[in-house]
C-alpha positions in Angstrom: 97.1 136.3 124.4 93.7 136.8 126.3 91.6 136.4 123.4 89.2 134.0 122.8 88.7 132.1 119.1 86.0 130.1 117.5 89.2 127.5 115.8 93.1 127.6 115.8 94.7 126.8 112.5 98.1 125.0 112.4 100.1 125.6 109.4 99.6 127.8 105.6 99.6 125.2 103.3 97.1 125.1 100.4 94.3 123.2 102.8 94.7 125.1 105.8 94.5 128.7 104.1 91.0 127.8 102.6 90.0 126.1 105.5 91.0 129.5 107.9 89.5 131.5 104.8 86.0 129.9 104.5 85.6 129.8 108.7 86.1 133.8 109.2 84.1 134.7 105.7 81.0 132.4 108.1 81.6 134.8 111.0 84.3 132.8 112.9 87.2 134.4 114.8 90.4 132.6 113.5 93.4 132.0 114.7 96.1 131.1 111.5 99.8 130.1 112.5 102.6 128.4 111.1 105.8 127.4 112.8 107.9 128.4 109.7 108.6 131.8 109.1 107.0 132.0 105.6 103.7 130.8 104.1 102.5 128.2 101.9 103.8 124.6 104.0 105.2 122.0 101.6 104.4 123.6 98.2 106.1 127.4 99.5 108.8 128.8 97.6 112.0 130.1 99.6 112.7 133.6 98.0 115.7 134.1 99.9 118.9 131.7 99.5 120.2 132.2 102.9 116.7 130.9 104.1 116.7 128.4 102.0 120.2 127.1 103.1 119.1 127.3 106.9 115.7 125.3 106.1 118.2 122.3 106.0 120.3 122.7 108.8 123.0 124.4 106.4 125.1 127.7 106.4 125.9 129.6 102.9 129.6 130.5 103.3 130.6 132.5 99.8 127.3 134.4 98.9 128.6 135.6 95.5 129.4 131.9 94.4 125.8 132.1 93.3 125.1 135.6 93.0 122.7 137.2 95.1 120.9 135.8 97.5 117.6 137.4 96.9 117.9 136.6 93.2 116.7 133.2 94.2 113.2 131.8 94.3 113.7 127.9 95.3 109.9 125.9 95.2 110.0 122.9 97.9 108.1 121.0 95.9 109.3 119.9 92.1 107.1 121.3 89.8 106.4 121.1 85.9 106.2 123.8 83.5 104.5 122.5 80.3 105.2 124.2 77.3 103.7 123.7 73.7 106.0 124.0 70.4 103.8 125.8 67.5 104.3 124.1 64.2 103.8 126.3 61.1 103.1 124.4 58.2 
């Protein structure tokens, strides 16, 4: 890489995307990367099984025991869905 940039960003969480997205909309030259191979740092959500497995050091051994792998969309983060019960009177 011979370029030259105005800032490096580390990482694609939430802070760092709008940080990277307000600096190039002023006329800066960005440079956004992450380590991981998907974006979105600690509030991401692992679409694939198998990469979710190897995220903690781990190997899936029988992929059917839980379907198919890409049928899975794990959030790193616990999160709450709130939900409202309608009461007819």
């Amino acid at each position: 890489m011979d370029e030259e940039y105005d800032c490096i960003v580390l990482g694609t969480g939430l802070k760092e995307c709008v940080l990277s997205g307000l600096m190039s909309v002023n006329g800066k030259k960005v440079l956004h990367m992450d380590r991981q191979k998907y974006y979105g740092g600690e509030s991401a959500s692992i679409t694939s099984l198998n990469d979710f497995f190897t995220l903690f050091g781990k190997t899936l051994d029988d992929e059917n025991k839980y379907g198919r792998p890409r049928d899975w969309n794990v959030d790193l983060i616990p999160k709450f869905l709130m939900a409202g019960v309608s009461r007819t009177m």
